[in-house]
C-alpha positions as CSV (number, residue, x, y, z in Angstrom):
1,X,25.6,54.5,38.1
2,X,26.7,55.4,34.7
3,X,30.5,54.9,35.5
4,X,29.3,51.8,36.7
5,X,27.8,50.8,33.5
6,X,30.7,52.1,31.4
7,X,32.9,50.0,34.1
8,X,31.0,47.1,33.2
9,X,31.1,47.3,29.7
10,X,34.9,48.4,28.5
11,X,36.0,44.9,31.2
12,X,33.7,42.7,29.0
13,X,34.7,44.4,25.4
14,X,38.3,43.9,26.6
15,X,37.7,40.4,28.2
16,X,35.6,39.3,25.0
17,X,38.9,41.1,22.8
18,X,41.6,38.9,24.6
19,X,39.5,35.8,24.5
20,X,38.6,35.9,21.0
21,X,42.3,36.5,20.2
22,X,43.5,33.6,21.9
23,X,41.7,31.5,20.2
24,X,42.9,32.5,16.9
25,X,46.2,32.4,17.6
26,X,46.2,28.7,18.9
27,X,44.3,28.3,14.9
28,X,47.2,29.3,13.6
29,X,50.0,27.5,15.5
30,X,47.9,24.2,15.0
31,X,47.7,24.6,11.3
32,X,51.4,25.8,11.0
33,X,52.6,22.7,13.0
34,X,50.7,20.3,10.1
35,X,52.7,22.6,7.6
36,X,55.8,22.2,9.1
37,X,54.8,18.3,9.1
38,X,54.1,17.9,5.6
39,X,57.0,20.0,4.6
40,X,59.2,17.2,6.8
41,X,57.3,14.4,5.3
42,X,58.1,15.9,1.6
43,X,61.9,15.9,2.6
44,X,62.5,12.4,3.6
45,X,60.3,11.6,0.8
46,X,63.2,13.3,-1.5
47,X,66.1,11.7,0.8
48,X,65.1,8.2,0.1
49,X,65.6,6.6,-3.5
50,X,62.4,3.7,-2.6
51,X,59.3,4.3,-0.6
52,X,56.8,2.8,0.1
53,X,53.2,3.4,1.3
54,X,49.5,1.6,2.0
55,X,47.4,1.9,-1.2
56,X,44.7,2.0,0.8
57,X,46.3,4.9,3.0
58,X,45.0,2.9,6.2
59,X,47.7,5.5,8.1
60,X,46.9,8.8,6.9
61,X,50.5,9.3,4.5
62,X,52.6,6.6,6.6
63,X,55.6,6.0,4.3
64,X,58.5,3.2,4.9
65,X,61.5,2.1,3.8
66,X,60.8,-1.3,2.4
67,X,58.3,-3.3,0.5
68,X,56.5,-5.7,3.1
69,X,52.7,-5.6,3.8
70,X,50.4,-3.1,5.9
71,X,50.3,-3.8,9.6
72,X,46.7,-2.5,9.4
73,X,45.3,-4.2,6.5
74,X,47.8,-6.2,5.3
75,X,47.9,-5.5,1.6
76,X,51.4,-5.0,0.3
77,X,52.7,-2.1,0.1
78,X,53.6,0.0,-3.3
79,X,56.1,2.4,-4.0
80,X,55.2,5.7,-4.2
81,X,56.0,7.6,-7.0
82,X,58.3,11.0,-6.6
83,X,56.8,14.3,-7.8
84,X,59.1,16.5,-9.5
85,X,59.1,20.0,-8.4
């Protein structure tokens, strides 16, 4: 009855072990990927001379090209500033 029990017990530490470990590692690959995205963002930011962006940021860092006006709210758009590094 006892092996039982000890069985029982070292399959759920090492179930509750691989589960929880999972679990952090998808943490980590979701907040790598929005570092890798940001870093990408930053370099076309420095590749372009003009860009342009919402000032209401209705789409969350959404950059372009031109001046024109906001598809979501319609305000014109102003160019964004570069930050030297």
């Amino acid at each position: 009855m006892k092996k039982v029990i000890l069985v029982l017990a070292l399959m759920l530490s090492a179930s509750t072990v691989l589960v929880s470990c999972k679990g952090e590692k998808k943490e980590h690959n979701e907040e790598t990927e929005m570092q890798e995205d940001h870093a990408a963002d930053k370099a076309d930011m420095a590749m372009n001379d003009s860009v342009y962006q919402c000032p209401m940021d209705c789409e969350d860092g959404k950059t372009y090209d031109e001046e024109g006006k906001c598809p979501v709210c319609k305000m014109d758009l102003k160019k964004v500033e570069k930050d030297e590094e």
